[in-house]
C-alpha positions, 0 to 999 in steps of 0.5 A: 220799557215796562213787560205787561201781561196781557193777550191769550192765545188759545189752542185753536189754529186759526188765522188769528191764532197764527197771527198771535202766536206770530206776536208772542214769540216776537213778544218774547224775544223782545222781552229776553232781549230786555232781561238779559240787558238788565241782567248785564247791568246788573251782573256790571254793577254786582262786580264793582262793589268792593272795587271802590275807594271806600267802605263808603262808596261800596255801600252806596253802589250796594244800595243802588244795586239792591234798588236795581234788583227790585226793579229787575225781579218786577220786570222779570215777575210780570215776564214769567206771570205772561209766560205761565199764563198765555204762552205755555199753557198754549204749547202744553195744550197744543202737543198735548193735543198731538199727544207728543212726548210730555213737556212737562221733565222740561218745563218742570226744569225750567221752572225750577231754575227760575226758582232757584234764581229767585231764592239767590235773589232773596238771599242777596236781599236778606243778606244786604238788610244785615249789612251796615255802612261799616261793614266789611268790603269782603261781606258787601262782596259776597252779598253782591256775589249772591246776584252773579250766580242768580244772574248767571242762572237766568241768563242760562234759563232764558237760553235753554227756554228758547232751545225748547219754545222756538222748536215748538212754535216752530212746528207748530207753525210747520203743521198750520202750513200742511192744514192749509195746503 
């Protein structure tokens, strides 16, 4: 499964407006589901290094999981880049339109854990180019470890997003409900 960026939703109300804020929010649930498996997966692999046999073998899982992880972020890039793109912009544009309390303290929020997961993320990465074969399994261990908090951090994220979005997507729909009554 790839996420792709595509689709605008507008700041309209209309039928197809409705239909495609139906599809967004199933779009996104369908792409946390994604994440938090590969979040898991990697989470799994990060706790196995030191755990084998040999210096070897740790070094090989490592390798593995830097490769994983590249794949992850990529998934979790083109995610965001939708997000930021199509379904916040919507929602920002909507209550704004309502003149509601500002979501911005709250996306603010949310984007700066998104950050600081990625800056984890990269310091894993920096971390496992100054590694070698022979290196300690206690540096190969914290250099993995740097992938559980990230991991950790996005899970969380991922959480409180949809604490936020569902709510707002969900009055939204309430107040198309009473246009149409």
């Amino acid at each position: 499964m790839s996420i792709e960026s595509s689709q605008s939703l507008g700041t309209g109300l209309g039928e197809d407006h409705v239909t495609g804020l139906f599809a967004a929010v199933q779009r996104l649930q369908n792409e946390h589901a994604y994440i938090l498996e590969l979040l898991e997966e990697m989470e799994v692999q990060a706790v196995q290094i030191g755990k084998a046999s040999t210096t070897a073998q740790d070094w090989s899982r490592l390798q593995h999981l830097r490769l994983w992880t590249i794949g992850v972020m990529q998934e979790l890039e083109a995610h965001a880049k939708w997000e930021d793109g199509v379904l916040l912009p919507f929602l920002v544009s909507y209550f704004h339109l309502q003149e509601s309390p500002s979501l911005a303290p709250s996306l603010w929020m949310m984007e700066k854990e998104h950050e600081l997961a990625v800056e984890y993320v990269e310091c894993f990465m920096r971390e496992f180019h100054k590694l070698r074969p022979a290196s300690s399994r206690e540096r190969m261990w914290k250099t993995a470890s740097l992938l559980l908090q990230a991991c950790y951090i996005l899970k969380s994220h991922i959480e409180k997003e949809e604490k936020l979005v569902f709510p707002l997507v969900e009055q939204v729909l309430t107040d198309v409900d009473y246009l149409f009554l």
